[in-house]
C-alpha positions in Angstrom: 0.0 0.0 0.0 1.1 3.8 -1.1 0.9 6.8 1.2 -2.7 6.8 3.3 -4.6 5.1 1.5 -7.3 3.2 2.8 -6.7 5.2 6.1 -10.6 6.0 6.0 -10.9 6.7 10.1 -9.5 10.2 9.5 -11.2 13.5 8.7 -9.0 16.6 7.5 -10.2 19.8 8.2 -8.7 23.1 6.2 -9.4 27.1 7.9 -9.3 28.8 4.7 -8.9 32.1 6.6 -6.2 34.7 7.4 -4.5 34.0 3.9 -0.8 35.4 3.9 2.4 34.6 1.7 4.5 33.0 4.6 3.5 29.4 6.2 1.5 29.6 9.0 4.0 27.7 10.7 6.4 31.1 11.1 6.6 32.9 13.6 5.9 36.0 12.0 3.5 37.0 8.7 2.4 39.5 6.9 -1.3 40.7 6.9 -3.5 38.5 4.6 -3.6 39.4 1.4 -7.3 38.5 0.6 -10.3 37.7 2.8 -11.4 34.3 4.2 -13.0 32.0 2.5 -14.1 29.2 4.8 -14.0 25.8 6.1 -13.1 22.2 3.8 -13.4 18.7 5.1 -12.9 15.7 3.8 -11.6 12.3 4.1 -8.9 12.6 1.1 -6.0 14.7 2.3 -5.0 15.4 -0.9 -7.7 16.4 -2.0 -8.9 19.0 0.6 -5.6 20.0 -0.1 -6.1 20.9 -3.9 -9.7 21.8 -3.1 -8.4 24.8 -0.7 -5.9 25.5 -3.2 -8.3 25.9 -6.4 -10.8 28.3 -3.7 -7.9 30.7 -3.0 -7.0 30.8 -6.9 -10.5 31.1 -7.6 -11.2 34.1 -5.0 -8.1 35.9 -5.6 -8.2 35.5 -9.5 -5.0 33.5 -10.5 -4.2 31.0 -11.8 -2.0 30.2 -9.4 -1.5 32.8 -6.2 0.7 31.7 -4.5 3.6 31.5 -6.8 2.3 35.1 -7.5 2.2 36.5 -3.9 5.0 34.8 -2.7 7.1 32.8 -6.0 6.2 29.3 -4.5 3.6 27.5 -6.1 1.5 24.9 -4.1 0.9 23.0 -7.3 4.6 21.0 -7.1 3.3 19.8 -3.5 -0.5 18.4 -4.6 1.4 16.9 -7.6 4.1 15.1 -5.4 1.3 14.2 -3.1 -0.3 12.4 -5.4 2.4 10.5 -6.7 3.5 8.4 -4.0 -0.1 7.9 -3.0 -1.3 10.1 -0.5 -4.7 10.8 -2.1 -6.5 11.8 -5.1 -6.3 15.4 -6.9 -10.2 15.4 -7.9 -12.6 16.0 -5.5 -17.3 17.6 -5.7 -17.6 20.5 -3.2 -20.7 20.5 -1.3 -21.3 24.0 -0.2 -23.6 23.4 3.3 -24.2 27.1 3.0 -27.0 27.0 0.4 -30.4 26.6 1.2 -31.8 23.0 0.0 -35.2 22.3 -2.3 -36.6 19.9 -1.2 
């Protein structure tokens, strides 16, 4: 078995939210540079992953923003992710937001 999978008693959450060009991990950062977006989940951690990524690109209006903001793209890390197996790149959002027909 590659990477996680079949790891299915796990749930990753992403905090899209306080967006800035240095890792959250520092111990300094600059002021976001675009407002929040919101919360992901999933069971794929890949795939929460790319979806955060794609929300950020779509909300700021690049095609790719963080190599932009900062000159390091996220794209190498989904791709490398992927390829030894840590999850899949596709994923449906289900916005929980909107109100349901029923």
């Amino acid at each position: 078995m590659r990477g996680l999978e079949g790891s299915l008693n796990m749930v990753y959450i992403n905090v899209i939210a306080n967006i800035s060009i240095l890792c959250d991990c520092a111990s300094w950062a600059p002021p976001p540079f675009m407002d929040d977006i919101g919360i992901v989940a999933s069971k794929d951690m890949l795939a929460i992953d790319k979806a955060s990524l794609d929300l950020v690109n779509e909300h700021y209006g690049a095609g790719d923003t963080f190599a932009k903001e900062s000159g390091t793209s996220g794209n190498s890390q989904i791709d490398y992710g992927y390829s030894i197996g840590l999850g899949n790149r596709h994923y449906i959002l289900i916005n929980t937001d909107e109100e349901k027909n029923e």
